[in-house]
TIVO-2410 file (N, C-alpha, C; in nm, 3 decimals):
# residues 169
REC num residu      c1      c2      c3 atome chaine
REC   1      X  -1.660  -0.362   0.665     N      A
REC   1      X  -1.643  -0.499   0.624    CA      A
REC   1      X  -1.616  -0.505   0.474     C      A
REC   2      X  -1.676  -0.434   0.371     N      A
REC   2      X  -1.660  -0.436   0.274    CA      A
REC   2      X  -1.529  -0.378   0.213     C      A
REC   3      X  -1.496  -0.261   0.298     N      A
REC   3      X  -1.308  -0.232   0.267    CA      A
REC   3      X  -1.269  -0.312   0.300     C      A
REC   4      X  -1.252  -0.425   0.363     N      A
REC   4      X  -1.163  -0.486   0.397    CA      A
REC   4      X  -1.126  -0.595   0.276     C      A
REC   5      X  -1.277  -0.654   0.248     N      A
REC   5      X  -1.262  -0.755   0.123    CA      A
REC   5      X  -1.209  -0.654   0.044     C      A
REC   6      X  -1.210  -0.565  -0.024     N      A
REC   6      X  -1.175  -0.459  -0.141    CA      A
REC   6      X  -1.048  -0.498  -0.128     C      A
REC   7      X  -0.967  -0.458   0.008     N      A
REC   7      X  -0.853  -0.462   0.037    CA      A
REC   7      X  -0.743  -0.584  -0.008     C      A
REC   8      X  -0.834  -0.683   0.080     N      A
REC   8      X  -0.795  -0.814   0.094    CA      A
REC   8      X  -0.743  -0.818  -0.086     C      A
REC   9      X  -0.867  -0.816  -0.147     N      A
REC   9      X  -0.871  -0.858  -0.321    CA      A
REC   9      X  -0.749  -0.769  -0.370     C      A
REC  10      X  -0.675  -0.682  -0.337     N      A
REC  10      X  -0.644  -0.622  -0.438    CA      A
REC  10      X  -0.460  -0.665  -0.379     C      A
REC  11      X  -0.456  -0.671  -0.236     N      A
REC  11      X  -0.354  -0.731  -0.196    CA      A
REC  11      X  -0.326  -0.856  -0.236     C      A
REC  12      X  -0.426  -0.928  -0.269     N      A
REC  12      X  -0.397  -1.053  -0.329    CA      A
REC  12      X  -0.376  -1.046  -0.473     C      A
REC  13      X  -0.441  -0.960  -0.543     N      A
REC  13      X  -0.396  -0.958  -0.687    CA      A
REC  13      X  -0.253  -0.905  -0.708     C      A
REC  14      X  -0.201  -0.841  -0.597     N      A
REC  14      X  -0.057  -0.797  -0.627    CA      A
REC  14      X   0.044  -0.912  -0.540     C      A
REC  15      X   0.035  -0.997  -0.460     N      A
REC  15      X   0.126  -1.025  -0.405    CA      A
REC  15      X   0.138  -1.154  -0.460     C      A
REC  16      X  -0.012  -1.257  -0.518     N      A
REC  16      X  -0.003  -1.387  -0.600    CA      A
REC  16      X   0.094  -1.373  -0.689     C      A
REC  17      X   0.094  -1.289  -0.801     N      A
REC  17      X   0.200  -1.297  -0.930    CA      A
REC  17      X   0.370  -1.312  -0.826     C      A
REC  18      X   0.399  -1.185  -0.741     N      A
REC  18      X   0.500  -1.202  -0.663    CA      A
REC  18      X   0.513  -1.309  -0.629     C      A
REC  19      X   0.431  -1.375  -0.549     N      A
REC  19      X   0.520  -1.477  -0.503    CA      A
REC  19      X   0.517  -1.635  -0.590     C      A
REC  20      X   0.480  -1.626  -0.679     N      A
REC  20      X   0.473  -1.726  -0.761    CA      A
REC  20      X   0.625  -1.719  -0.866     C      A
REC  21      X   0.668  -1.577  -0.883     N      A
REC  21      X   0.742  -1.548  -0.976    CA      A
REC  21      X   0.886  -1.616  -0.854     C      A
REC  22      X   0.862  -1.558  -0.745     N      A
REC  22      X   0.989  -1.539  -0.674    CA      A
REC  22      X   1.033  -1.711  -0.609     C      A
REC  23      X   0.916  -1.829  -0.668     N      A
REC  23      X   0.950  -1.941  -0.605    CA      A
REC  23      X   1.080  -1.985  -0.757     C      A
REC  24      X   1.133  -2.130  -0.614     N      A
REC  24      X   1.274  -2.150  -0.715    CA      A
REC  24      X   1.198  -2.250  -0.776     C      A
REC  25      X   1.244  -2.275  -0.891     N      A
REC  25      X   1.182  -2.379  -0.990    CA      A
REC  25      X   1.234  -2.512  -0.949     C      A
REC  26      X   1.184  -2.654  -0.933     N      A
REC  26      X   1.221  -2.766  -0.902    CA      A
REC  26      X   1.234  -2.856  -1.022     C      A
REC  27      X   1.383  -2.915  -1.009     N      A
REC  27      X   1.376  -3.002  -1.095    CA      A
REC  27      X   1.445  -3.135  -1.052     C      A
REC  28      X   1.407  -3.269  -1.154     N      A
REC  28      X   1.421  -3.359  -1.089    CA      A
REC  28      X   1.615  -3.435  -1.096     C      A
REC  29      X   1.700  -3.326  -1.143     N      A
REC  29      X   1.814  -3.317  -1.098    CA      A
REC  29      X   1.835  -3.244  -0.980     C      A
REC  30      X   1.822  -3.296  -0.832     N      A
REC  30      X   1.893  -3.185  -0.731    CA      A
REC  30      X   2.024  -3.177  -0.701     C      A
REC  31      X   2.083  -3.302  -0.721     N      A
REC  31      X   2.220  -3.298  -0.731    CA      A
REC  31      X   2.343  -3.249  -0.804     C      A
REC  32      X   2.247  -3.263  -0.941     N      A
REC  32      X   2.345  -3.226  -1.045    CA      A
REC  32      X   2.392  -3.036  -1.022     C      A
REC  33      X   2.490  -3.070  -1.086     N      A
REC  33      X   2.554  -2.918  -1.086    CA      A
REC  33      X   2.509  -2.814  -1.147     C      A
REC  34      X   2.483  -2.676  -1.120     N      A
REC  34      X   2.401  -2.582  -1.141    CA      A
REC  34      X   2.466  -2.521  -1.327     C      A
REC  35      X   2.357  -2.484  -1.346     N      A
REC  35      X   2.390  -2.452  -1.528    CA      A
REC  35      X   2.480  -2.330  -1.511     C      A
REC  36      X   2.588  -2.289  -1.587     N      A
REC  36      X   2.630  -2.167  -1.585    CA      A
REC  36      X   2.529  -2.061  -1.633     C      A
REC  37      X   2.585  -1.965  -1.584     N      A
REC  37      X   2.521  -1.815  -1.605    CA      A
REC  37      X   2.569  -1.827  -1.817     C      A
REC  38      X   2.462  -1.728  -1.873     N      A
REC  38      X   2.424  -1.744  -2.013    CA      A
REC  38      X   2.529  -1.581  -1.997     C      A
REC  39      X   2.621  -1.619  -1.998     N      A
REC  39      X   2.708  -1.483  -2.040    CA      A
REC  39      X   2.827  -1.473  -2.159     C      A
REC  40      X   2.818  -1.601  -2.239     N      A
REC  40      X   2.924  -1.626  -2.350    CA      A
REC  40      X   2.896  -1.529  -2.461     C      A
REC  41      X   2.798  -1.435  -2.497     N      A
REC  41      X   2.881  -1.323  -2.533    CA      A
REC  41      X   2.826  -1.154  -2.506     C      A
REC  42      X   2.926  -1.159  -2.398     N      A
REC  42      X   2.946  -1.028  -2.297    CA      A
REC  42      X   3.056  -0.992  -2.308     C      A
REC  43      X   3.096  -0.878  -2.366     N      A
REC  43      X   3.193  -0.838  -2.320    CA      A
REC  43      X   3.209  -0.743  -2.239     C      A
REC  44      X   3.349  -0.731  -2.231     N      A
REC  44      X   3.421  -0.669  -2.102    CA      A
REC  44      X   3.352  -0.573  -2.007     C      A
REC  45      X   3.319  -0.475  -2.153     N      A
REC  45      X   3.213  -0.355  -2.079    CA      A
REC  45      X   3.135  -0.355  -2.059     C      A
REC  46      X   3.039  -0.510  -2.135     N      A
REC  46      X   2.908  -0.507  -2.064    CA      A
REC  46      X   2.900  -0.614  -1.948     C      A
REC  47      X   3.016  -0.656  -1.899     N      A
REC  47      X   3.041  -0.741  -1.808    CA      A
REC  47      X   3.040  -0.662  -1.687     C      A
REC  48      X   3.135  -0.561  -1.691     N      A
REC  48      X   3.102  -0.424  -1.569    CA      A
REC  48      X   2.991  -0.406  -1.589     C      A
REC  49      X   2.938  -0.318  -1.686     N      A
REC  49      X   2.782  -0.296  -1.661    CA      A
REC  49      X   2.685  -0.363  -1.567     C      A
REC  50      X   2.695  -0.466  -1.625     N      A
REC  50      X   2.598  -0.571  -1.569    CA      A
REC  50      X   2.664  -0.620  -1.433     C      A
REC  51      X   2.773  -0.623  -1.374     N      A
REC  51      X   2.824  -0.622  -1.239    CA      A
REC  51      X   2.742  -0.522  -1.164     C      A
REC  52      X   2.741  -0.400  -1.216     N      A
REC  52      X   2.715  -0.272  -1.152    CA      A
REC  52      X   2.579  -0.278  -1.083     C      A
REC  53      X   2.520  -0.321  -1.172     N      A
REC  53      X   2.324  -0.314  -1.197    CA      A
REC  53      X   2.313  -0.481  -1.122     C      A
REC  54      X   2.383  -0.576  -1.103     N      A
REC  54      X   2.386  -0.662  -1.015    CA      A
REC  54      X   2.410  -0.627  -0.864     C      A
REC  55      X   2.532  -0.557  -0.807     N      A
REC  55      X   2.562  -0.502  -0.701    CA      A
REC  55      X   2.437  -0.412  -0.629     C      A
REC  56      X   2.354  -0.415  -0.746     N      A
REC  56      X   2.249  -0.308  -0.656    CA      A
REC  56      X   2.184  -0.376  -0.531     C      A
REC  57      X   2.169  -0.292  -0.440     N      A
REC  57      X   2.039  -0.393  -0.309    CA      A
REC  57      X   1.914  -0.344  -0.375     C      A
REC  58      X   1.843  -0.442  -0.305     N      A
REC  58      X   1.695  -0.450  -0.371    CA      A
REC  58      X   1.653  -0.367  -0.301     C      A
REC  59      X   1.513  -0.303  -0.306     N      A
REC  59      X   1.508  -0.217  -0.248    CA      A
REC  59      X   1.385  -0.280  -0.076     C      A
REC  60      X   1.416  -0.166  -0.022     N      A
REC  60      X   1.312  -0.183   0.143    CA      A
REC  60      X   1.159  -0.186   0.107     C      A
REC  61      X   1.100  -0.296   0.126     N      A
REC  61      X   0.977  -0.315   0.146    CA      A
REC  61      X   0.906  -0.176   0.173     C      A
REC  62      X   0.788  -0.153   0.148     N      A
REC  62      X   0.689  -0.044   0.201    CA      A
REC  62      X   0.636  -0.058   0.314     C      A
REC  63      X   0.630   0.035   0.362     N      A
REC  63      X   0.562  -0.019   0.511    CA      A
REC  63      X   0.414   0.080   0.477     C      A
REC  64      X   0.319   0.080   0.581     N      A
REC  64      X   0.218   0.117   0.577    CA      A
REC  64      X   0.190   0.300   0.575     C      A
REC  65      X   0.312   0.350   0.680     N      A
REC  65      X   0.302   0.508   0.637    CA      A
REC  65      X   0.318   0.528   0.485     C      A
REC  66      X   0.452   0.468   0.434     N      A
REC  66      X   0.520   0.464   0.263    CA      A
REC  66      X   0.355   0.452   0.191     C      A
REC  67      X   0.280   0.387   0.233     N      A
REC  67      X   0.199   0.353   0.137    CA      A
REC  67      X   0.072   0.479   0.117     C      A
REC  68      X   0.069   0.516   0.261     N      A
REC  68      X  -0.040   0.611   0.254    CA      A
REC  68      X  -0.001   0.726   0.215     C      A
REC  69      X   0.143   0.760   0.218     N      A
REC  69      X   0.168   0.883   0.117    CA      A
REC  69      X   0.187   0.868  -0.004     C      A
REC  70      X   0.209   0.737  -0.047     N      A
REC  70      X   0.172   0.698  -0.204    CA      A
REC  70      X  -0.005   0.702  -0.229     C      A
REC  71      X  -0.106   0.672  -0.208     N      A
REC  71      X  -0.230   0.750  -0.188    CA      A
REC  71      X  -0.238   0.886  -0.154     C      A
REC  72      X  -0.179   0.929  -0.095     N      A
REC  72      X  -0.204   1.088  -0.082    CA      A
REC  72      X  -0.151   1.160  -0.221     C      A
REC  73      X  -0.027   1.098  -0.267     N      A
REC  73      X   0.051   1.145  -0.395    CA      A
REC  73      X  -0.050   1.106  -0.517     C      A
REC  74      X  -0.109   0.975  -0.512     N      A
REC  74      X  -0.178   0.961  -0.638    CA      A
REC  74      X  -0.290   1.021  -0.622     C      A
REC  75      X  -0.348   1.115  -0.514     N      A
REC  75      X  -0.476   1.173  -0.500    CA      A
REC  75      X  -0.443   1.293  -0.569     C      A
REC  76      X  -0.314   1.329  -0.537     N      A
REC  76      X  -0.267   1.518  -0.582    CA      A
REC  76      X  -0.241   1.465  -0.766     C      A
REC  77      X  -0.203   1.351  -0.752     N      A
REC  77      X  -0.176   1.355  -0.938    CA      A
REC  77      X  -0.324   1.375  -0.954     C      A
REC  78      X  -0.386   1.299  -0.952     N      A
REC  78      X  -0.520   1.282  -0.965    CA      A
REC  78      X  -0.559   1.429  -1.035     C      A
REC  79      X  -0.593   1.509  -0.930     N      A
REC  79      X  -0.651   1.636  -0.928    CA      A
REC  79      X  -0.569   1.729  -1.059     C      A
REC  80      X  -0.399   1.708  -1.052     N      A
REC  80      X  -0.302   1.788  -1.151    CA      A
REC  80      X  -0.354   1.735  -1.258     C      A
REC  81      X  -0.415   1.578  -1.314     N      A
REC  81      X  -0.427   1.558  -1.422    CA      A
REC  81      X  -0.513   1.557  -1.467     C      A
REC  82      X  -0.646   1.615  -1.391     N      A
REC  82      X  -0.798   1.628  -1.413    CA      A
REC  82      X  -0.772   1.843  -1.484     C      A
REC  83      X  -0.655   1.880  -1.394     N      A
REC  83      X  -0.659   2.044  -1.418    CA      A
REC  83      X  -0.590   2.052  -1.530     C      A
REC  84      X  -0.517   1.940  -1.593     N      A
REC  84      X  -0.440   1.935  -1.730    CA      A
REC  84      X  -0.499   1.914  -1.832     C      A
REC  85      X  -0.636   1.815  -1.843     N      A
REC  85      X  -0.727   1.777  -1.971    CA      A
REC  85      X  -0.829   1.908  -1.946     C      A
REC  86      X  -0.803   1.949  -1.852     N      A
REC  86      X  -0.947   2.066  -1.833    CA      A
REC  86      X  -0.843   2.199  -1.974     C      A
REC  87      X  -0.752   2.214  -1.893     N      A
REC  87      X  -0.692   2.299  -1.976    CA      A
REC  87      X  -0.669   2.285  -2.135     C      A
REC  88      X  -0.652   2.148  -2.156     N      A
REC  88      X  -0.652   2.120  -2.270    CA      A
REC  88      X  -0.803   2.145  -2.373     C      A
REC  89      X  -0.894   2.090  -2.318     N      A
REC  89      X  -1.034   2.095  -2.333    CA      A
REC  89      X  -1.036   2.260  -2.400     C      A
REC  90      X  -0.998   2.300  -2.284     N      A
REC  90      X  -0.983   2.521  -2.278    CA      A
REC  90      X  -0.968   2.553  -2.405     C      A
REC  91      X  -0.836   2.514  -2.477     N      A
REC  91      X  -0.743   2.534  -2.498    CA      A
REC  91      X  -0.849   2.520  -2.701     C      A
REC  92      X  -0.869   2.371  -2.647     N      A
REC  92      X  -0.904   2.300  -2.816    CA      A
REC  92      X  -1.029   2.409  -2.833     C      A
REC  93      X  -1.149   2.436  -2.784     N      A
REC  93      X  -1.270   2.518  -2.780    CA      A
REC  93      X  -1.250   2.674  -2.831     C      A
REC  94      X  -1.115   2.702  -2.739     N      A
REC  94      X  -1.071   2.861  -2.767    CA      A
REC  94      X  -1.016   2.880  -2.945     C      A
REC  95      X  -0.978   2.738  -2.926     N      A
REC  95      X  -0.867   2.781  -3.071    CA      A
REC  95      X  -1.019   2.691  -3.226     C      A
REC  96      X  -1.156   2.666  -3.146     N      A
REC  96      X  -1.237   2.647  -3.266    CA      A
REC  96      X  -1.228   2.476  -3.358     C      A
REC  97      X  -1.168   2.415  -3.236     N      A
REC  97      X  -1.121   2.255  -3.292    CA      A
REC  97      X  -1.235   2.208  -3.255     C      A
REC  98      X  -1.269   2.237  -3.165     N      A
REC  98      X  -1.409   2.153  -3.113    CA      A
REC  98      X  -1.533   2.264  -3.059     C      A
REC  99      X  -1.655   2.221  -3.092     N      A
REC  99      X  -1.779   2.310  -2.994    CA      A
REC  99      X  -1.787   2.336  -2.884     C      A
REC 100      X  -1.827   2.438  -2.793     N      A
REC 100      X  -1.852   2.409  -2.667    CA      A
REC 100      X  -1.916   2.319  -2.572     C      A
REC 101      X  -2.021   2.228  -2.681     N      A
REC 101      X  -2.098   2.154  -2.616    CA      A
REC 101      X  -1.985   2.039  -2.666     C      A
REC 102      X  -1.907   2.018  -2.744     N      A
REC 102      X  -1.847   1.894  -2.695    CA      A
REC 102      X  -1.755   1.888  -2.616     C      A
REC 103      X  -1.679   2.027  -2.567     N      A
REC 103      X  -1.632   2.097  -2.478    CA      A
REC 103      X  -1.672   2.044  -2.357     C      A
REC 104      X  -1.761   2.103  -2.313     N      A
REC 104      X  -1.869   2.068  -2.199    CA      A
REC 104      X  -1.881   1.922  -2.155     C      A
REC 105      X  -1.892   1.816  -2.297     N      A
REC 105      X  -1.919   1.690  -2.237    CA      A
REC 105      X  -1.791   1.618  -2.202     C      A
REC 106      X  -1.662   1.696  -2.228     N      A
REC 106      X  -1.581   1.608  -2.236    CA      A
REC 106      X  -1.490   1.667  -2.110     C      A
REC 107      X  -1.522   1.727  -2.070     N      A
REC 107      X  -1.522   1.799  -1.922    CA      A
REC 107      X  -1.558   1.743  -1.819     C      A
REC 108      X  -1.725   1.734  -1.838     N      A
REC 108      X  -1.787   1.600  -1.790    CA      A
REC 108      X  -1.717   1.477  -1.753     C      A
REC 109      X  -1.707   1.414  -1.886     N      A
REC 109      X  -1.643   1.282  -1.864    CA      A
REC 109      X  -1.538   1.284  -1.768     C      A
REC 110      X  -1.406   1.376  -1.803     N      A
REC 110      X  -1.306   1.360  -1.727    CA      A
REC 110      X  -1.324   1.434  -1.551     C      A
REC 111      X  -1.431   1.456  -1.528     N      A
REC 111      X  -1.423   1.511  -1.399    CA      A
REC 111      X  -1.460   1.360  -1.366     C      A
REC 112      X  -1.625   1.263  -1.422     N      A
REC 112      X  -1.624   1.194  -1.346    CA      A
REC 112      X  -1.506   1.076  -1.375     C      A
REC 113      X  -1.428   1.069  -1.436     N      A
REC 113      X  -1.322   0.945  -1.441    CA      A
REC 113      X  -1.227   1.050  -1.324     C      A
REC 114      X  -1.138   1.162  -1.322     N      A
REC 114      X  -1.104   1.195  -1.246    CA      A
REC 114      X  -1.202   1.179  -1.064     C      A
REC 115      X  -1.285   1.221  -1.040     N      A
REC 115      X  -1.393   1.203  -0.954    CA      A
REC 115      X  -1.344   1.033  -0.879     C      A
REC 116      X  -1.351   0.909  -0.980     N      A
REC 116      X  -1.370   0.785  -0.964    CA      A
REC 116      X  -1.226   0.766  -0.882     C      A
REC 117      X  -1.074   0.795  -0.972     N      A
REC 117      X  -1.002   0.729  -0.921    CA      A
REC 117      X  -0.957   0.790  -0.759     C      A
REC 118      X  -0.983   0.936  -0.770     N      A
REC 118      X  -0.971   0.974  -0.646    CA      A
REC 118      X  -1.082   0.924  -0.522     C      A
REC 119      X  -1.134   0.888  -0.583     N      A
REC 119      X  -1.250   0.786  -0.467    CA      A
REC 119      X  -1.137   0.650  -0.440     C      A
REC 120      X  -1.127   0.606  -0.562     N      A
REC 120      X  -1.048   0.497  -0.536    CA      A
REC 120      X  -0.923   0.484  -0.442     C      A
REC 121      X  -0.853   0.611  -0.448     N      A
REC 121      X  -0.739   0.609  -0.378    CA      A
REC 121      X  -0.778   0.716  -0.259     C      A
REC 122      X  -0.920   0.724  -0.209     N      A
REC 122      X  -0.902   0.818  -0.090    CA      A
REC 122      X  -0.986   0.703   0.044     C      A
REC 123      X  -1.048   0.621  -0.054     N      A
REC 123      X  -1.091   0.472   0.026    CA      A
REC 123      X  -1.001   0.396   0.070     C      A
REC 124      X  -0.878   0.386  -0.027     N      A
REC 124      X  -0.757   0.271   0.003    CA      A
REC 124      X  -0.725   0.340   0.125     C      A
REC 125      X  -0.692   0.475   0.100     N      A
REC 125      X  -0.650   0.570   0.201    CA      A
REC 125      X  -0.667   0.549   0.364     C      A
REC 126      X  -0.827   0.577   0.363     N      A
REC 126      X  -0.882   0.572   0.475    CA      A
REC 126      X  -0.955   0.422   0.512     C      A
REC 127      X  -0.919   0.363   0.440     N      A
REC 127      X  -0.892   0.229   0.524    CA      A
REC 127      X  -0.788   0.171   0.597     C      A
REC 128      X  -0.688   0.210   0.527     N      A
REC 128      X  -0.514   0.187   0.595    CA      A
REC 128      X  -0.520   0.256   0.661     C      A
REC 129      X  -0.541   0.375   0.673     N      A
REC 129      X  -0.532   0.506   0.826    CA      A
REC 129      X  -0.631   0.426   0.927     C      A
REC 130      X  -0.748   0.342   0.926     N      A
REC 130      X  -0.860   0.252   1.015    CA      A
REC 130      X  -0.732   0.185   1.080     C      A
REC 131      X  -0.681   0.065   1.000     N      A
REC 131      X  -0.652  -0.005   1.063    CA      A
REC 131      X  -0.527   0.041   1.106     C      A
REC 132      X  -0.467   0.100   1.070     N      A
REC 132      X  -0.324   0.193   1.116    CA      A
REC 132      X  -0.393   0.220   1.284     C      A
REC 133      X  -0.469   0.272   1.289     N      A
REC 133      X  -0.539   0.313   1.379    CA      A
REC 133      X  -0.601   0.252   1.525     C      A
REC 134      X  -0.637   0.145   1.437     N      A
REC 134      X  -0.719   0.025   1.575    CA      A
REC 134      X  -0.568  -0.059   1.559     C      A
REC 135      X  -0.442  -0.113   1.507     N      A
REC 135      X  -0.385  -0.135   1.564    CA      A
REC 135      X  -0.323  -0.073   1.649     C      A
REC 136      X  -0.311   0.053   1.676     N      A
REC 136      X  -0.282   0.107   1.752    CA      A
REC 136      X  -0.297   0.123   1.884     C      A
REC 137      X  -0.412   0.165   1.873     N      A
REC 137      X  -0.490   0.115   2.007    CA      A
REC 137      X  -0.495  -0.009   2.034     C      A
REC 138      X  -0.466  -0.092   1.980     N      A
REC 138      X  -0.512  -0.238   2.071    CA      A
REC 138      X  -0.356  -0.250   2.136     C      A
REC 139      X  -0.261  -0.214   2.118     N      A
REC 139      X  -0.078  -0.275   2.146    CA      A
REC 139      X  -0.107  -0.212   2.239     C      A
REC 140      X  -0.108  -0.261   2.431     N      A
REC 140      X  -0.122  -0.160   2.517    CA      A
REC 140      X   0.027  -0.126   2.549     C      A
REC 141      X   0.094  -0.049   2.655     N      A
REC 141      X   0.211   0.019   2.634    CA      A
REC 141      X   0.301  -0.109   2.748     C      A
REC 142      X   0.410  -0.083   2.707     N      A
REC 142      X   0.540  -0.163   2.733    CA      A
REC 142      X   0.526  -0.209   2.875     C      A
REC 143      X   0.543  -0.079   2.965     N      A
REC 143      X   0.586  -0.092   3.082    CA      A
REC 143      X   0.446   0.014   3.140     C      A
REC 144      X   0.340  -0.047   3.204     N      A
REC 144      X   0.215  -0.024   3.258    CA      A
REC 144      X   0.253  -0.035   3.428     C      A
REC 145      X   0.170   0.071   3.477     N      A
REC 145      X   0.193   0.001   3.599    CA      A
REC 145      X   0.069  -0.050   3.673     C      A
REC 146      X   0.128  -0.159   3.753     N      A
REC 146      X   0.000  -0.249   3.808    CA      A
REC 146      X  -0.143  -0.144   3.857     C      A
REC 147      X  -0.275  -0.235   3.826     N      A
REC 147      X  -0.348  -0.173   3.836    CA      A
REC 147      X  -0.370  -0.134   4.040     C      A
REC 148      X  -0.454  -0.021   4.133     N      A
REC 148      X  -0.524  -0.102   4.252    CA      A
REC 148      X  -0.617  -0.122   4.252     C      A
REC 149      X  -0.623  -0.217   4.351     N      A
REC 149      X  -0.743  -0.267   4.409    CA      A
REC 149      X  -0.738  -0.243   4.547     C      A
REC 150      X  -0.877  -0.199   4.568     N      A
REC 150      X  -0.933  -0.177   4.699    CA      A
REC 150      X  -0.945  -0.307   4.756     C      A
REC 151      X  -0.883  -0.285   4.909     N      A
REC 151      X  -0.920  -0.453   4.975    CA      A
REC 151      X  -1.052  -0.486   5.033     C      A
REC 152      X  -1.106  -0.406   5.052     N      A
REC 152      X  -1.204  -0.335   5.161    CA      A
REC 152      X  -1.184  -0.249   5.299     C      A
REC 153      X  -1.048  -0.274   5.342     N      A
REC 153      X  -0.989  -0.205   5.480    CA      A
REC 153      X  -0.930  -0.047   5.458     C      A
REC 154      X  -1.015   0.007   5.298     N      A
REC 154      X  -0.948   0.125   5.291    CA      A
REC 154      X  -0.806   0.129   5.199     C      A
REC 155      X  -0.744   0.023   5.186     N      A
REC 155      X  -0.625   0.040   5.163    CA      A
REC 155      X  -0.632  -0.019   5.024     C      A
REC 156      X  -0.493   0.024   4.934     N      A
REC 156      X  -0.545  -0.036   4.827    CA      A
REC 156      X  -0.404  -0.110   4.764     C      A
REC 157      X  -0.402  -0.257   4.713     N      A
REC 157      X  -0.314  -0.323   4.733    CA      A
REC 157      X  -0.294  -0.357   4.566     C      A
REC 158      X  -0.177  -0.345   4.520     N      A
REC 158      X  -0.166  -0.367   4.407    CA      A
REC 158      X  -0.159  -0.524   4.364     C      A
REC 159      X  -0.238  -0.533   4.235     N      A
REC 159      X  -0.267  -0.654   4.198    CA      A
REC 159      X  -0.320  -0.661   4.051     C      A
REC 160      X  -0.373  -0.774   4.057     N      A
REC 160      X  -0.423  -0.794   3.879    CA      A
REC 160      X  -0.608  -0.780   3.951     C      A
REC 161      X  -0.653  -0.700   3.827     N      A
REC 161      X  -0.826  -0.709   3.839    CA      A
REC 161      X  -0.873  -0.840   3.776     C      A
REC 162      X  -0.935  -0.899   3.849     N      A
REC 162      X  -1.018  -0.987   3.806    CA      A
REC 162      X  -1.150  -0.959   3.733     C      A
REC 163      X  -1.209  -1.025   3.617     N      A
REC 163      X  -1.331  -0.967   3.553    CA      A
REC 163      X  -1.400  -1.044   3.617     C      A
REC 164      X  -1.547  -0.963   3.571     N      A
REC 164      X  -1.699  -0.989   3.645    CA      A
REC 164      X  -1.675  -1.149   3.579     C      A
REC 165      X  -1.680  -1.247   3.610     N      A
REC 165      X  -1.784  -1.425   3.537    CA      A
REC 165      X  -1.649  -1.451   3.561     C      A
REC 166      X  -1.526  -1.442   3.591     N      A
REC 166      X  -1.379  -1.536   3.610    CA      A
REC 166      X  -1.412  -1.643   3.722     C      A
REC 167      X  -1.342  -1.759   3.724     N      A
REC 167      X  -1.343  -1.814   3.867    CA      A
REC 167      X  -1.220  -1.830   3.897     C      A
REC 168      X  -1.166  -1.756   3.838     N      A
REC 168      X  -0.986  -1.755   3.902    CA      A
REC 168      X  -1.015  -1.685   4.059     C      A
REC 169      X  -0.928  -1.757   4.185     N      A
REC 169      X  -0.920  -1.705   4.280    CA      A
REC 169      X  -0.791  -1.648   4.325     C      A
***
């Protein structure tokens, strides 16, 4: 329950700015004729340019696999950039810039800030793999075939099961 609010909050902190940015602005001319484009001084070549970088398509939404290998990717940075300040740390101690004991604490620190965000992104993780998951299971399959039912004469006649407390007859 509590991933989910986590979730909820953080989807909402990214998608409010979006869609606030992406509404059209209203004004109390609707009729009037639209302002020209602010291109009076462009030239030629930056007129292509800017054609070019216009022509682009926007890009495809993320879907939910896209996302969990973006968590899996920021888990591996994670770790590369915890083994990069370590080295650095190495590096300052060997060459007499700093003590070992400040060495040591600053090792510390960055394991647990490294430590934190990979929590952070191995929760996002395995919450999206949950519900990746139970939706899954709940979509039953396309083309099922009818369940039987026993009539009592031995034989068994295809039909819909009725649950225990229904009064459908």
């Amino acid at each position: 329950m509590k991933r989910n609010w986590i979730l909820t909050i953080v989807l909402g902190l990214i998608t409010i700015p979006l869609a606030t940015a992406q509404g059209p602005a209203l004004s109390k001319d609707r009729g009037a004729a639209p302002a020209p484009p602010l291109l009076a001084g462009v030239h030629e070549n930056d007129a292509a340019e800017l054609a070019d970088v216009l022509a682009m398509q926007a890009p495809v939404p993320l879907g939910p696999p896209d996302l969990l290998k973006q968590y899996e990717q920021a888990m591996a940075s994670t770790a590369q950039g915890f083994n990069a300040v370590v080295s650095q740390i190495a590096d300052a101690v060997q060459q007499k810039k700093i003590t070992e004991e400040q060495g040591e604490y600053l090792c510390k620190e960055a394991y647990q800030v490294a430590m934190m965000r990979f929590q952070v992104f191995s929760g996002l993780h395995d919450m999206l793999a949950d519900q990746l998951s139970q939706t899954a299971v709940a979509q039953p399959p396309a083309n099922s075939a009818p369940q039987t039912i026993p009539n009592g004469s031995g034989y068994d006649n295809a039909g819909q099961a009725v649950g225990t407390g229904s009064k459908s007859i």
